[in-house]
C-alpha positions in Angstrom: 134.7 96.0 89.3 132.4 94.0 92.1 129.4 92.1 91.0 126.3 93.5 90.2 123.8 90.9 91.2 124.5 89.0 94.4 125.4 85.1 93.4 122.6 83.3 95.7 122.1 79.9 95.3 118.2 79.9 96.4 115.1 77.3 96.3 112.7 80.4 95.9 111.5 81.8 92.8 113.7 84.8 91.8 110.3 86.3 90.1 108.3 85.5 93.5 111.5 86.6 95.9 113.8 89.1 93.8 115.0 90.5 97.2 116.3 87.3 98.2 118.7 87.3 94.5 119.8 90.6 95.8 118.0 92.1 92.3 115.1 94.3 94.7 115.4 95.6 98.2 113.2 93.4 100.7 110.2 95.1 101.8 109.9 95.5 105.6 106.1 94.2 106.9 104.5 96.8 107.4 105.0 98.7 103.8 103.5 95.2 102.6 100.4 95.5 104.8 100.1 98.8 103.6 100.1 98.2 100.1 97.4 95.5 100.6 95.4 98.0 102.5 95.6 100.6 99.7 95.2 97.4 96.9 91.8 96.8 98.9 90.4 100.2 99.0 91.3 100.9 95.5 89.4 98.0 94.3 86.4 98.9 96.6 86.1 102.3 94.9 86.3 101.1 91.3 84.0 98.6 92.4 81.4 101.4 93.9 82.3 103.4 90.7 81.2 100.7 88.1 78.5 99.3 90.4 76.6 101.9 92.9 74.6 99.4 94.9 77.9 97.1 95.5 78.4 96.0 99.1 74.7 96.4 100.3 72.5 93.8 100.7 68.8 92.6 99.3 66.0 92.9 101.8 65.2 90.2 103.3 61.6 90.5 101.8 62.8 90.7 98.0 65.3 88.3 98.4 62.7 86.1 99.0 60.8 86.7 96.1 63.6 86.2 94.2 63.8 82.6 95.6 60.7 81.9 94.6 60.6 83.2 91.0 64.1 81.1 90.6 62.0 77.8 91.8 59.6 78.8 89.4 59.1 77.0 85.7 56.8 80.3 84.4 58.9 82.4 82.6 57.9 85.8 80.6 59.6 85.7 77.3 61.8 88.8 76.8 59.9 90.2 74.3 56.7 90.8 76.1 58.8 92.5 79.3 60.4 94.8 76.1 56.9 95.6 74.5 55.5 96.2 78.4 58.3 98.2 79.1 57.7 100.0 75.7 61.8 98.9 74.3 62.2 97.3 71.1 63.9 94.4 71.2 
């Protein structure tokens, strides 16, 4: 019977590199770009999925007031926005 497992005497990880142990065939480039490409969009749409407004941005106008209420000191206590908002808190 041959070997099995090809006897490599490498510097590289066998977990990072298995190909180069001869335990997984080496992926050619472009079935690595594409597996990137799908990686990327499949994050995207869980991302869209768990957050609807992800990837668009604030307008310029709010984002500005948002400054300015973080530069602030007043604060509203989180009691008073759930009794104005009619929650119990």
């Amino acid at each position: 019977m041959g070997k099995v497992y090809k006897n490599k005497k490498s510097k590289d990880c066998a977990l990072c590199k298995p190909h180069k142990h001869g335990w997984a065939p080496k992926k050619k480039a472009k079935i690595i770009v594409a597996e990137k490409e799908m990686d990327k969009e499949i994050i995207e749409v869980i991302a869209e999925v768990i957050d609807p407004d992800y990837g668009l941005e604030l307008r310029p106008e709010f984002e500005e007031a948002l400054k300015r209420s973080l530069k602030s000191k007043e604060r509203i206590p989180v009691e008073k926005v759930a009794k104005k908002l009619g929650l119990k808190w």
